[in-house]
C-alpha positions in Angstrom: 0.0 0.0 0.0 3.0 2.5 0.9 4.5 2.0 -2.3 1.3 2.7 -4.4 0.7 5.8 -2.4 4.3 6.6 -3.4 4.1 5.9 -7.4 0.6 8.2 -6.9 2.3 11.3 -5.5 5.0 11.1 -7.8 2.7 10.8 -10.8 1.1 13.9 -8.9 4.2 15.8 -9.0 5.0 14.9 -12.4 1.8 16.3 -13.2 2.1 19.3 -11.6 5.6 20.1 -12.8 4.4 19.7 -16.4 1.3 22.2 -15.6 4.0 24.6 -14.4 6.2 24.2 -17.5 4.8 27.2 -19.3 5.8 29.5 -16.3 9.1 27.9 -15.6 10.2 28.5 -19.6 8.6 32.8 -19.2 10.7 32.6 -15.8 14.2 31.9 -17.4 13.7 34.0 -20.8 12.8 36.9 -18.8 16.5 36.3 -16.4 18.0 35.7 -19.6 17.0 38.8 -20.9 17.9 40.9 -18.0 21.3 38.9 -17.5 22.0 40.1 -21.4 20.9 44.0 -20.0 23.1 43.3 -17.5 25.9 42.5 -19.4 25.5 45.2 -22.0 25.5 47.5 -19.1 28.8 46.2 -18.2 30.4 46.0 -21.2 29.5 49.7 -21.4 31.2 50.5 -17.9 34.1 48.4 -18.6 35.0 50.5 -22.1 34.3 53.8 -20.0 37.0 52.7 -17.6 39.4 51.3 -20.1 38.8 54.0 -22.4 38.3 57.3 -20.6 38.8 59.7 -23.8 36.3 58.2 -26.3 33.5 59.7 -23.9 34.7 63.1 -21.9 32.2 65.5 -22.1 29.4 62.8 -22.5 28.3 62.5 -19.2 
């Protein structure tokens, strides 16, 4: 009997984790589009500090 209940909750939580799927995929294209802002950004500072001249007066 314990190992029926066990093959029922997993096949529960299989379930579940499928019906979550959709969110889980929105979930890691939205980090991925922040982590690619992110590094933009820093690509950005990075060439400010390494090359100073190409942006005096910009700021």
């Amino acid at each position: 009997m314990d190992t029926l209940k066990r093959v029922f909750l997993t096949f529960y939580q299989l379930l579940k984790q499928i019906g979550q799927l959709p969110q889980t995929i929105a979930a890691a294209l939205k980090e991925r589009r922040r982590q690619a802002a992110r590094n933009a950004f820093e690509v950005d500072r990075l060439d400010r500090i390494r090359n100073p001249s190409k942006y005096r007066g910009k700021d």
